[in-house]
MARTIDREN-871199 format. One record per residue (C-alpha): residue number from 1; x, y, z. Coordinates in Angstrom, 2 decimals. Last residue first. Example, Ala and Ser with C-alpha at 12.3 -4.5 7.8 and 13.67 -1.06 7.14 Angstrom:
- 2 13.67 -1.06 7.14
- 1 12.30 -4.50 7.80
end
This chain:
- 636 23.64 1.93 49.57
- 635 26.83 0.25 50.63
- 634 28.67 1.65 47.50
- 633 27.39 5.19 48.86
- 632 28.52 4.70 51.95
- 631 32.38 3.62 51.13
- 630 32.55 6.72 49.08
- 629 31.22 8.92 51.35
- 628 34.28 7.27 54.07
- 627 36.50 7.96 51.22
- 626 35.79 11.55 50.81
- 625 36.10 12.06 54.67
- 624 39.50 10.55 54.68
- 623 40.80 12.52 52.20
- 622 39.55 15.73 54.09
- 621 40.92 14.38 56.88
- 620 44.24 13.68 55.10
- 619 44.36 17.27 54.21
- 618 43.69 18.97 57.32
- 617 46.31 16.74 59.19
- 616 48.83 18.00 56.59
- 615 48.10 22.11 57.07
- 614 48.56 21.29 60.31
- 613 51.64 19.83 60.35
- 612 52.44 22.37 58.18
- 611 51.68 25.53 60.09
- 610 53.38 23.65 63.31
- 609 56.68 23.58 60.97
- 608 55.75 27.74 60.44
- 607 55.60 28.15 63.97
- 606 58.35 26.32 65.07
- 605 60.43 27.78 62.04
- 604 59.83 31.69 63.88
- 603 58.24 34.05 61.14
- 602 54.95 33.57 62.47
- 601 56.29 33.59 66.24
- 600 58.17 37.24 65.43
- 599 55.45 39.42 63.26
- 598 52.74 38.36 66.24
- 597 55.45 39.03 68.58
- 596 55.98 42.26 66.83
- 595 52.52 43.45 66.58
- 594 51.87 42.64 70.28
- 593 54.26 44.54 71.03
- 592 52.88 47.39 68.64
- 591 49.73 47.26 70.35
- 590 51.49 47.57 73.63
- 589 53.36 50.25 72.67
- 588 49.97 52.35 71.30
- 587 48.46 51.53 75.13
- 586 51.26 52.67 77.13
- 585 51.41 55.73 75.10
- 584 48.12 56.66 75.19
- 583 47.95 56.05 79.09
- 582 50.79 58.14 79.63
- 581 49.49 61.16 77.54
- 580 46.41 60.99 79.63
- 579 47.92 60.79 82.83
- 578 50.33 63.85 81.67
- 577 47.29 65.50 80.64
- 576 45.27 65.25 83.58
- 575 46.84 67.36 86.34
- 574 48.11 70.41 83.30
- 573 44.48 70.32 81.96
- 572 42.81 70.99 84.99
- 571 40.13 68.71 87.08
- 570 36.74 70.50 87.90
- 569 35.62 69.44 84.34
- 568 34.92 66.16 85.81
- 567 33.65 63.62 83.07
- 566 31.13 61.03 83.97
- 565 28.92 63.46 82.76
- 564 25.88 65.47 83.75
- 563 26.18 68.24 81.03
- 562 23.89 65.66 78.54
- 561 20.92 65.80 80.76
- 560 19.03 63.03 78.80
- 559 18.19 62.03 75.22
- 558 19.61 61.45 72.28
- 557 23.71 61.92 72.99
- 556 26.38 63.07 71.28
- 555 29.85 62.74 73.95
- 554 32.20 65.89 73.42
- 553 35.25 65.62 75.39
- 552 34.84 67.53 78.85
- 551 36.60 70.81 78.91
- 550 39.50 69.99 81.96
- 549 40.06 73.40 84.00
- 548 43.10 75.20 83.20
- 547 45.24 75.35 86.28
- 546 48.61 77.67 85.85
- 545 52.53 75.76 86.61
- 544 54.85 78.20 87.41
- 543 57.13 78.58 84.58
- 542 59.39 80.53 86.44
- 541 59.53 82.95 83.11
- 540 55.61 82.42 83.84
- 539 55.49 83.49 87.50
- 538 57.31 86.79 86.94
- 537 55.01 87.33 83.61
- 536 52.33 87.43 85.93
- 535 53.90 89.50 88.79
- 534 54.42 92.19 86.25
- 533 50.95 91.88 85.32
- 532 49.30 92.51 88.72
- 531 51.95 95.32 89.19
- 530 50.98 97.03 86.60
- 529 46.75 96.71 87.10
- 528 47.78 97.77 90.21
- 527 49.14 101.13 89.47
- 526 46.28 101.46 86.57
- 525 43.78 101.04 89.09
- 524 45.40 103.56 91.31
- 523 45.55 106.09 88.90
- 522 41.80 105.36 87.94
- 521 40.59 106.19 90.78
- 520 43.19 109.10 91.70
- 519 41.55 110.80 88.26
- 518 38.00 109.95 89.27
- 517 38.50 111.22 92.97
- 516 40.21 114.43 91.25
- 515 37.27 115.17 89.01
- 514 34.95 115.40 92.42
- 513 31.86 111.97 92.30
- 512 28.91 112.89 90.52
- 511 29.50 110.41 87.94
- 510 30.51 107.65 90.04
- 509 27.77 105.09 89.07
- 508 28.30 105.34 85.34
- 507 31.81 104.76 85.88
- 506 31.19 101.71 87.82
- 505 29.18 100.27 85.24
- 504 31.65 101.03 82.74
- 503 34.17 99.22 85.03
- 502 31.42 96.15 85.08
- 501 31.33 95.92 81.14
- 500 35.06 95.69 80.85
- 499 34.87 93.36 83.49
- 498 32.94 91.30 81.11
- 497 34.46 91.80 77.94
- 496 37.87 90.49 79.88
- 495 36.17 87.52 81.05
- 494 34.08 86.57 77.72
- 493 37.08 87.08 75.65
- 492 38.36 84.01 78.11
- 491 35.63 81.68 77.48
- 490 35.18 82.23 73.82
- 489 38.64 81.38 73.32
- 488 38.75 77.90 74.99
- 487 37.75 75.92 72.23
- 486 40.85 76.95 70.31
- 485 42.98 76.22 73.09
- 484 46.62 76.77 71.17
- 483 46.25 80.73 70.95
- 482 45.38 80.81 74.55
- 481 48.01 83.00 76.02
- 480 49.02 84.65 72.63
- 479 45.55 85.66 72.02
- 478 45.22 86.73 75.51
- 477 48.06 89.18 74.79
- 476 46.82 90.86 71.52
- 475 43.35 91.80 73.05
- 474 45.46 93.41 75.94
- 473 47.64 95.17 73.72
- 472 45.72 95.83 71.32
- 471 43.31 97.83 73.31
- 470 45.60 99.37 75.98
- 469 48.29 100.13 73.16
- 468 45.53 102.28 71.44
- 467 44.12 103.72 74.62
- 466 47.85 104.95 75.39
- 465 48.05 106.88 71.63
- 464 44.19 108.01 72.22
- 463 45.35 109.55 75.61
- 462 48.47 111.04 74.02
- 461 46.48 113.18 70.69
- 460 43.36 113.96 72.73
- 459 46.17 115.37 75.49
- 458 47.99 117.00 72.16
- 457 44.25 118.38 71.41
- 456 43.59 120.06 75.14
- 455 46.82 121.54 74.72
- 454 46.01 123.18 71.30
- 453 42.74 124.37 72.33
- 452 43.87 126.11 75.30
- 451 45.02 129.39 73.58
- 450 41.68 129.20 71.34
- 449 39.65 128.89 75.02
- 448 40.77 131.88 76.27
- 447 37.56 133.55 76.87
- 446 37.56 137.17 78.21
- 445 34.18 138.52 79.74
- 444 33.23 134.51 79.96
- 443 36.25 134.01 81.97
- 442 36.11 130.12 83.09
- 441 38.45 129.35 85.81
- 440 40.85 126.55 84.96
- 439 42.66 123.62 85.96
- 438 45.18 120.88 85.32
- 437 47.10 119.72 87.88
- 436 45.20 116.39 88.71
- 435 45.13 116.07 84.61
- 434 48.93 116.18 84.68
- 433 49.16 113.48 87.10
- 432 46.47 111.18 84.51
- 431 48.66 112.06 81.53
- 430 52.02 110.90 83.53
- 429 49.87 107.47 84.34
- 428 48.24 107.42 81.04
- 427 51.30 107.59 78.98
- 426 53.39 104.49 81.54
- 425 50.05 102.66 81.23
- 424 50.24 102.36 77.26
- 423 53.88 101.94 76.92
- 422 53.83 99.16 79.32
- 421 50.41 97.26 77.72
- 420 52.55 97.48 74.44
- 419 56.25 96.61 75.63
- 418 54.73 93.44 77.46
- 417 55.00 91.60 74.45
- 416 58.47 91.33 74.17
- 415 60.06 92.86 70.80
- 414 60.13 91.90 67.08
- 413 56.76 90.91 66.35
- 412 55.37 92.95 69.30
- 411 56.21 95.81 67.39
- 410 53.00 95.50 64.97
- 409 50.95 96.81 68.35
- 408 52.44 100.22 66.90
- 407 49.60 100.21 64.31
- 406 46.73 101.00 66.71
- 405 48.74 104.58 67.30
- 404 47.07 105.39 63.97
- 403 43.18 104.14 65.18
- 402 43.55 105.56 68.42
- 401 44.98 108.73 67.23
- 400 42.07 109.39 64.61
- 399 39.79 108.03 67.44
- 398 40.78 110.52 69.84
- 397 41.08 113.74 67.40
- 396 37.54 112.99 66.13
- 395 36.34 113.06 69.93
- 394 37.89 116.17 70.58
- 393 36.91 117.98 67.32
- 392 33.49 116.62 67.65
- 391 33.35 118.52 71.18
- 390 33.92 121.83 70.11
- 389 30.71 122.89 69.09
- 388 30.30 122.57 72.98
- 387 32.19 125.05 74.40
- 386 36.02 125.08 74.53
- 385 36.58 124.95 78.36
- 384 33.58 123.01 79.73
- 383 33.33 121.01 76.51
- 382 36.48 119.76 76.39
- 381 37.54 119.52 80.34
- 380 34.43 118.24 82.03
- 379 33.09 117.25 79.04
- 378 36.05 115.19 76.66
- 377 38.40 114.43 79.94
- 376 35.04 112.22 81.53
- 375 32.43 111.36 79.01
- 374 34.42 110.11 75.51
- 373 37.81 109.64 77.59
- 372 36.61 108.73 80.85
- 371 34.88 105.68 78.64
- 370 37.64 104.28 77.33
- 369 39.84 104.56 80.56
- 368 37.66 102.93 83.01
- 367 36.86 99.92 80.56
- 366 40.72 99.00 80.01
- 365 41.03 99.95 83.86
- 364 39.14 97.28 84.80
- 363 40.46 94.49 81.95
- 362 44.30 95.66 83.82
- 361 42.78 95.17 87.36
- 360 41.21 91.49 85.64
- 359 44.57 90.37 84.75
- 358 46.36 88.72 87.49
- 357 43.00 86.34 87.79
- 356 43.23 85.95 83.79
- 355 46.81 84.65 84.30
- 354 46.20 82.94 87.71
- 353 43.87 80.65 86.47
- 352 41.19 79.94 88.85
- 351 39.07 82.22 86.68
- 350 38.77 79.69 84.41
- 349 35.77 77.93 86.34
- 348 33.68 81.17 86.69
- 347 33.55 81.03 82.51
- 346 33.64 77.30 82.81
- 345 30.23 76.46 84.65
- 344 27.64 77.87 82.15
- 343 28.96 75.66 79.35
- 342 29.76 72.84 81.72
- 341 25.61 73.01 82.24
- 340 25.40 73.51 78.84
- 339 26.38 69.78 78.05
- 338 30.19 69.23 75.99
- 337 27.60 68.94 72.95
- 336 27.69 72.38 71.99
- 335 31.88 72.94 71.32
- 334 31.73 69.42 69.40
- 333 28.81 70.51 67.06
- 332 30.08 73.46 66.19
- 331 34.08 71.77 65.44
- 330 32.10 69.22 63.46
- 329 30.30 72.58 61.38
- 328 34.43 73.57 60.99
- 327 34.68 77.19 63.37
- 326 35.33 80.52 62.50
- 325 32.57 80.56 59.75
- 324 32.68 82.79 56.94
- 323 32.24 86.89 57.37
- 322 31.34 88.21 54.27
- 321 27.30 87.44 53.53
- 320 25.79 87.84 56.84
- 319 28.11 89.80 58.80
- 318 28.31 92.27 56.04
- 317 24.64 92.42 55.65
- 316 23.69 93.33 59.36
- 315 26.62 96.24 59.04
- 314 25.12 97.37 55.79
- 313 21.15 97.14 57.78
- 312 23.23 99.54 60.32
- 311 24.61 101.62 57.98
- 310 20.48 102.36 56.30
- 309 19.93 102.84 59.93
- 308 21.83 105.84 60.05
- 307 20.79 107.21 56.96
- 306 17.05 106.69 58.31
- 305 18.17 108.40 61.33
- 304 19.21 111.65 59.55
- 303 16.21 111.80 57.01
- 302 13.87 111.20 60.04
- 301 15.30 114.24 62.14
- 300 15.83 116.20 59.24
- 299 11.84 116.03 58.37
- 298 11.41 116.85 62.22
- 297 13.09 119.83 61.66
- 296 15.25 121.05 64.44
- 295 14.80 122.82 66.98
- 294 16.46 126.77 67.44
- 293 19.16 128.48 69.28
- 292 19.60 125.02 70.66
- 291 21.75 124.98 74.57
- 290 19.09 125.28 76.88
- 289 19.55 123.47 80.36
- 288 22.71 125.82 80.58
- 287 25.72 123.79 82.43
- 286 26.15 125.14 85.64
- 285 28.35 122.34 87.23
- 284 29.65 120.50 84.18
- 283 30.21 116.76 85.02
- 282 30.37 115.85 88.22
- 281 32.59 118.12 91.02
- 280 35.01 120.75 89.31
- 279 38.27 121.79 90.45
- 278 40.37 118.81 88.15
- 277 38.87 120.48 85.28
- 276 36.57 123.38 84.93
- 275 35.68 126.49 86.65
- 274 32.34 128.97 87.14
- 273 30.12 127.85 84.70
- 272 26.83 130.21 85.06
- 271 27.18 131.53 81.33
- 270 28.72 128.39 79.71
- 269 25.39 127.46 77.24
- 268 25.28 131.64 76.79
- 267 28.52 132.87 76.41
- 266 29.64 129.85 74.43
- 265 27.14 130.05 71.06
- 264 23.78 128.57 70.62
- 263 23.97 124.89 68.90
- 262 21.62 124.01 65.93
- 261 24.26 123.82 63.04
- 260 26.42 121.94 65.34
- 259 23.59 119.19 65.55
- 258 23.28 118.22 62.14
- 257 26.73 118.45 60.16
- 256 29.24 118.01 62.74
- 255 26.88 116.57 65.67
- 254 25.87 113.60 62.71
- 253 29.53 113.30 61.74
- 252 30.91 112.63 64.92
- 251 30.28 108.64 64.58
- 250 32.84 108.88 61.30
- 249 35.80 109.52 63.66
- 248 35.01 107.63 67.36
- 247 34.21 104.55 64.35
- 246 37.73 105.11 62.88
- 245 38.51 102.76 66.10
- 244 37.50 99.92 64.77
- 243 39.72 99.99 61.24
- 242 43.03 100.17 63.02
- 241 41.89 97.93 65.75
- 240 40.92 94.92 63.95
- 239 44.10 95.60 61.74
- 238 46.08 95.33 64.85
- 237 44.61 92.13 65.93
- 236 44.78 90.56 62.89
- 235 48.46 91.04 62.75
- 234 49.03 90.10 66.30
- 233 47.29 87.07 66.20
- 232 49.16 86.40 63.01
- 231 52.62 86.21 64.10
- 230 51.11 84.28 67.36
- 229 50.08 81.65 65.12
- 228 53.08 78.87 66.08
- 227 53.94 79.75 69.62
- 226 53.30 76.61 70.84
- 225 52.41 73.79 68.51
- 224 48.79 73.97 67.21
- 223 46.68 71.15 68.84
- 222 45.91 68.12 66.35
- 221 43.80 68.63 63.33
- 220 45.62 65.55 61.33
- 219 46.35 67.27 58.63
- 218 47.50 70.73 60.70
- 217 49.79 68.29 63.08
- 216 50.81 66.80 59.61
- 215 52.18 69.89 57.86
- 214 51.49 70.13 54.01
- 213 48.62 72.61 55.19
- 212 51.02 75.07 56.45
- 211 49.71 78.43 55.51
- 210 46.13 77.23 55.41
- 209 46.38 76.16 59.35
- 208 48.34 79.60 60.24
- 207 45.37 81.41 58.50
- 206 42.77 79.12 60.43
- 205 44.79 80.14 63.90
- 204 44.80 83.88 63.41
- 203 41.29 84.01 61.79
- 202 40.15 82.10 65.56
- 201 41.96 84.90 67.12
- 200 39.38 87.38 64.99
- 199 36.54 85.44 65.64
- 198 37.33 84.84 69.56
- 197 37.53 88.75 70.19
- 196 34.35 89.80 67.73
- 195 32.29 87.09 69.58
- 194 33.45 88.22 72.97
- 193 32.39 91.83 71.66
- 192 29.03 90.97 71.00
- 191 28.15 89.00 73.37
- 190 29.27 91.40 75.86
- 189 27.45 94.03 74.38
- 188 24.26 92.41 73.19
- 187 22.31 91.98 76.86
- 186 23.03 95.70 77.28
- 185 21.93 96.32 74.10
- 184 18.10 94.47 74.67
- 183 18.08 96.93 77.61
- 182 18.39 100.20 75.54
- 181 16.35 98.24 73.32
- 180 13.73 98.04 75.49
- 179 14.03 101.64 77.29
- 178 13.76 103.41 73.72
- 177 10.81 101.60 72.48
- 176 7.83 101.52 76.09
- 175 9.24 104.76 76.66
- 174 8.65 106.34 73.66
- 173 11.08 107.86 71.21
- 172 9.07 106.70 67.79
- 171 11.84 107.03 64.91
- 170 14.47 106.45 67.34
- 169 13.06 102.73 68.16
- 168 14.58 102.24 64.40
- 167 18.45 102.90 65.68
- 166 17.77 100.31 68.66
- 165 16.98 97.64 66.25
- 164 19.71 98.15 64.05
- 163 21.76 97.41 67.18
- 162 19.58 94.11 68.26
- 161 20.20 93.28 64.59
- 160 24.12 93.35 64.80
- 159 24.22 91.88 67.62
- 158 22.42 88.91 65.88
- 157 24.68 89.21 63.08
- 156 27.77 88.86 65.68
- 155 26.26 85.85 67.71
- 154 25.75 83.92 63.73
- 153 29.42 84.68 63.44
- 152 30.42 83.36 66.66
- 151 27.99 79.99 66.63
- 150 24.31 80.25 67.96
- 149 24.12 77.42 70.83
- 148 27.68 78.15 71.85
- 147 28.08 81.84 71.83
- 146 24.66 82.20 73.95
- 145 25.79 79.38 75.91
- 144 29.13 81.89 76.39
- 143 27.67 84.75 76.73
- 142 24.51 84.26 79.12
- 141 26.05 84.24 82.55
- 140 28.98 86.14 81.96
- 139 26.49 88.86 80.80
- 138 25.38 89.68 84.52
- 137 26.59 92.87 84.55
- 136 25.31 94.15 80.99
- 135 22.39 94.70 82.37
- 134 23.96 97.99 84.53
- 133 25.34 99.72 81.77
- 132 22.94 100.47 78.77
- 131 19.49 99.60 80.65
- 130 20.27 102.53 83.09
- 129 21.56 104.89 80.19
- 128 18.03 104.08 78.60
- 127 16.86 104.73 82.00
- 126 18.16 107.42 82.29
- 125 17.44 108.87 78.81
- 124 13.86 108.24 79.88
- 123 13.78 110.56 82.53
- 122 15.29 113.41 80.51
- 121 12.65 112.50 77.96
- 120 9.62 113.39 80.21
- 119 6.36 112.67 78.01
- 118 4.71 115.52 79.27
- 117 5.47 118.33 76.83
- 116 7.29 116.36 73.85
- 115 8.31 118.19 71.23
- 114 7.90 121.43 72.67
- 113 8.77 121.20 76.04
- 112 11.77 118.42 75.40
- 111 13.16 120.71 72.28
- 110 12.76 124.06 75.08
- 109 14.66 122.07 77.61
- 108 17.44 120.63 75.71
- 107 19.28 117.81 77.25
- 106 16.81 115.60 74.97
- 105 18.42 117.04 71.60
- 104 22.40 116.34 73.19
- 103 21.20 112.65 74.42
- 102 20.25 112.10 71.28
- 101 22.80 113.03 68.40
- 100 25.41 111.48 71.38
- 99 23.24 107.98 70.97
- 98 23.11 108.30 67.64
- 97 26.29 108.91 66.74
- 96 27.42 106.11 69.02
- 95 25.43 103.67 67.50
- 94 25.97 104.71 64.00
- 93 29.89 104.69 64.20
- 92 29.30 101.64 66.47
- 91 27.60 99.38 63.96
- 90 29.83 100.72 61.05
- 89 33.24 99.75 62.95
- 88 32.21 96.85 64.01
- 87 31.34 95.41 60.46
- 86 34.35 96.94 58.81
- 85 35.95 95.25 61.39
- 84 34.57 91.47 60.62
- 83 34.90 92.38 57.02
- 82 38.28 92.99 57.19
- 81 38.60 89.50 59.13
- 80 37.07 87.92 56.98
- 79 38.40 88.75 54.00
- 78 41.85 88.20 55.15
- 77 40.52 84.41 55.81
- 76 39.28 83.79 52.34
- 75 42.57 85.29 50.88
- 74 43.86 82.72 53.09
- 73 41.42 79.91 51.67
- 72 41.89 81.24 48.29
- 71 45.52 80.45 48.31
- 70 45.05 77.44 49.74
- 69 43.17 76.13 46.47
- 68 45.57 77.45 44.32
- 67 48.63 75.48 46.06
- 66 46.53 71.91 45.80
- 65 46.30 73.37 41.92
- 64 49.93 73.57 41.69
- 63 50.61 70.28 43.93
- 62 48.09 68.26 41.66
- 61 49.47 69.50 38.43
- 60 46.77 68.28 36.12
- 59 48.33 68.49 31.88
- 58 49.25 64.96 31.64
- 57 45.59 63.82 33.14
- 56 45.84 61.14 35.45
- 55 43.43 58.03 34.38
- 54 39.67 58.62 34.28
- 53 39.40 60.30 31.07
- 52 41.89 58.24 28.93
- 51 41.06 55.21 30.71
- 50 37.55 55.71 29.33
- 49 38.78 56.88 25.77
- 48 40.64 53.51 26.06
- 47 37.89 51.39 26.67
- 46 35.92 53.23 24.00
- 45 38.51 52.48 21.69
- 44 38.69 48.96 22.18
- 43 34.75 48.58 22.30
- 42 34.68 50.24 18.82
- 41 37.54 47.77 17.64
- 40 36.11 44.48 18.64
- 39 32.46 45.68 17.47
- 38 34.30 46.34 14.27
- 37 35.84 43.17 14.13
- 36 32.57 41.17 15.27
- 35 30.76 42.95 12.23
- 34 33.07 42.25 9.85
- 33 32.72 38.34 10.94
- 32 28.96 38.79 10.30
- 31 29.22 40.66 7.00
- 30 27.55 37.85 4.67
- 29 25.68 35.60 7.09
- 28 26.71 32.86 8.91
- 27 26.02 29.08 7.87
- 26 27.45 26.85 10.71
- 25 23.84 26.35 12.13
- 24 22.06 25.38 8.60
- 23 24.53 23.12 8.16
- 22 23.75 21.45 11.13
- 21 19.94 21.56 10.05
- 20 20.86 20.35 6.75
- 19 22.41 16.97 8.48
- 18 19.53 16.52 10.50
- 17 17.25 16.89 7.70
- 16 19.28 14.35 5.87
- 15 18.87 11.76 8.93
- 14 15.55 12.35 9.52
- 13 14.56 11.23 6.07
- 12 17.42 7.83 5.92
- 11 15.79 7.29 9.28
- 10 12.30 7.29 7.57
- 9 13.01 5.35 4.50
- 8 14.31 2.61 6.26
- 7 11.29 2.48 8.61
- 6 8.77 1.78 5.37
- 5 6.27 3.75 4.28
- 4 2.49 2.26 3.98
- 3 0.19 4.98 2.44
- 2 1.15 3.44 -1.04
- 1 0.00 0.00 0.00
end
């Protein structure tokens, strides 16, 4: 039957369609082996383009642009710190403008009637003086959590701002505007100025840093060695002071071009004077209460302040945008999480060291001098003598002197650096005798106040020239005495700020008190403050051992009361370290003895015969495992 086909015929069917299948498998198509070449190739090439891009480039100097980048960081560092003066200089130009501006306008009894009949402004400027000097006693309370929680720059800005604020309370003089923010600046001041202090060492020690970035104490961000950045503290410090004390200049220019305009002339504001200078008891006895020949213009008034406040929204912006960070964001984090209970303890807890102890007389008289100057010499000698259109002159003399004389701190880099707080006292104390002497009666009929212009000027000229060494000199020193404790700055600019702010508390307070008590005041202050620091030095050339109290290390924690540590920060750094430094070193040489015998038994032939016994009875239990499956599966 047809439909019948035999097996034969079958396999010899399969087996040609097998054999045309194979062939079918080894056929390739026209441009396949062209294709694998060029796929080849492309994936060559884009290999190497790939190592091409990614490998070291031939024109990359990584030293040269290493150099570039460090470069910028110290320009970075100069910036800051000229705008960090800039800044300081602008927010007390305007403050202090202001303030004088206003306390001459509210001394006036006909501008007080007529402007404001029953609000009693004399009143209020007392309390605004009130708020000004007394709250600023208990800033060593505040400062330094105040410092820690917001950061120094971020403290500045906000100083800043409480500043601004005061110059817009002007534009409404109430009681319930002026006496706030006269308060609200007493908080700022210490703040403010222990900020400025810490930021500008802290400049010192980050320029040093990008100077020597190759060095491996700086890689490793270990403790500067001694003596290393005190080139630049006293750089920075002196440029601080340079541009800070233009402020005395440029803060005179509202009573030059506003107020002088309005002011009556001598025979009438010094009619009932009688004498001035060391005779005299308080400020000006017989001052006239009416000293405009006519008020101002309210539209002047507002045109005036709004200037001013258009600086201090410039000062706000320049410590926003121009001054970086003093610290790394770890280095923020580190300095908050020591616990703020530690925080508030260390200010009183560094006082135990004798440096800042021996100190404090010389902080005192740093705060009586500054402000006798501007209040003191500048009324009850300036004014009473040469009238009052004279008393920008004065003031613009001091600060032009201050800021020139600033320079000399630039000595220290050649000579010891008690030549600048020396110079300064021995000026004050022969200007300070002369000032006992110095005395006049006031001669309306005849005035001689041209012939005593130039004498009062050259004692302007001298008493800015010791202020200047004062002021450097003393910010200068503690920078060299704690340029190594980085996280100790803040601390110790928060001493000296804060005796500062008690002496001008004191001054305020003694205001009524006979010129010559003042002058022997501040004589004997300055005495002491000598002989405080010349016993300092003494004890370190002996090398007298001071007590730091121990800053607990930093410990981040979740939840809890993180300043109640198992660390005591009652214990100083000079008991502890050598403990510390002992236990280090006992434990890195016992690592690396245990290195060495560990280096020693494997290279030892016990050990390395034991290797290979081992090594053999692993093998032939391996070998004996395999046969012992063997055996089992035969069984099975």
């Amino acid at each position: 039957m047809a439909s019948i086909i035999s097996p034969t015929c079958l396999m010899e069917a399969s087996d040609e369609e097998e054999i045309i299948v194979e062939e079918d498998e080894h056929i390739a198509p026209p441009n396949g082996r062209l294709n694998e070449l060029q796929d080849v190739g492309q994936a060559e090439d884009m290999q190497g383009q790939m190592e091409e891009f990614l490998g070291p480039q031939a024109e990359y100097n990584e030293e040269e642009e290493e150099r570039k980048y460090y470069r910028r960081k110290k320009l970075g560092v100069i910036k800051n710190v000229l705008a960090a003066s800039v800044g300081a200089m602008i927010v007390y130009s305007v403050y202090m403008g202001l303030l004088q501006m206003q306390l001459i306008l509210h001394y006036d009894m006909t501008y007080r009637e007529v402007k404001y009949s029953n609000l009693g402004l004399e009143d209020i400027d007392r309390k605004m003086l009130m708020g000004i000097n007394v709250t600023p006693i208990i800033g060593l309370l505040y400062t330094p959590i105040l410092i820690r929680f917001l950061g120094t720059k971020w403290m500045m800005f906000l100083a800043s701002g409480i500043y601004a604020l005061f110059v817009s309370t002007n534009y409404w003089e109430r009681y319930y505007t002026l006496v706030p923010s006269a308060v609200a600046i007493g908080v700022a001041i210490v703040p403010f100025w222990a900020s400025l202090g810490n930021y500008i060492t802290r400049m010192a020690q980050q320029y040093y840093e990008y100077v020597n970035y190759r060095a491996e104490h700086v890689q490793e961000q270990k403790k500067l060695p001694k003596g290393a950045c005190h080139k630049y503290i006293i750089i920075f410090q002196s440029i601080f002071n340079i541009i800070f004390h233009l402020s005395f200049v440029f803060a005179e220019f509202p009573m030059l071009f506003v107020i002088n305009g309005l002011l009556d002339d001598n025979k009438h504001i010094l009619h009932n004077v009688k004498s001035c200078g060391a005779k005299i008891s308080g400020v000006i006895p017989g001052f006239n209460t009416t000293v405009l020949t006519h008020l101002p213009r309210s539209m002047l008034l507002i045109q005036v302040e709004s200037v001013l406040m258009g600086f201090a929204f410039l000062s706000m912006i320049i410590f926003l945008v121009l001054c970086g960070p003093a610290y790394r964001p770890t280095e923020e984090i580190d300095l908050r999480s020591i616990g703020w209970g530690n925080i508030f303890q260390l200010p009183f807890k560094h006082l135990r060291d004798y440096r800042l102890r021996l100190l404090c007389p010389f902080f005192i008289y740093s705060g009586f001098e500054m402000l006798f100057a501007i209040s003191g010499f500048s009324l009850s000698y300036g004014v009473c003598i040469l009238g009052l259109k004279k008393l920008w002159l004065l003031i613009l003399v001091y600060g032009l002197s201050c800021s020139i004389f600033s320079s000399l701190s630039l000595c220290l880099l050649r000579l010891p650096r008690w030549v600048c707080l020396a110079g300064g006292a021995a000026v004050h104390g022969v200007l300070l005798v002369a000032l006992m002497a110095f005395s006049t009666d006031s001669d309306k009929e005849h005035p001689e106040s041209q012939a005593l212009l130039a004498p009062l000027l050259v004692i302007s000229v001298l008493w800015g020239l010791g202020t200047a060494l004062n002021k450097t000199g003393l910010s200068t020193l503690l920078g060299l005495l704690y340029a190594e404790e980085k996280e100790r700055l803040d601390f110790v600019y928060t001493i000296y700020h804060w005796w500062q702010a008690i002496a001008i508390f004191i001054v305020y307070l003694w205001s009524n008190l006979p010129m010559r008590a003042k002058l022997s005041i501040l004589l004997a202050t300055l005495l002491l403050a000598c002989y405080c620091y010349w016993v300092m030095e003494r004890r370190l050339a002996l090398k007298v051992q001071y007590r730091l109290p121990r800053i607990p290390r930093p410990s981040h924690k979740v939840k809890g009361y993180r300043y109640l540590e198992e660390d005591n920060s009652d214990e100083s750094d000079s008991e502890s370290s050598d403990e510390d430094e002992e236990e280090e070193e006992g434990n890195e040489d016992g690592e690396h003895v245990a290195e060495e015998m560990e280096a020693e038994e494997a290279d030892s032939p016990t050990v390395r015969r034991r290797g290979a016994e081992g090594q053999g009875h692993q093998q032939e239990g391996e070998r004996e495992e395999r046969e012992g499956g063997g055996e089992r599966r035969e069984r099975e």
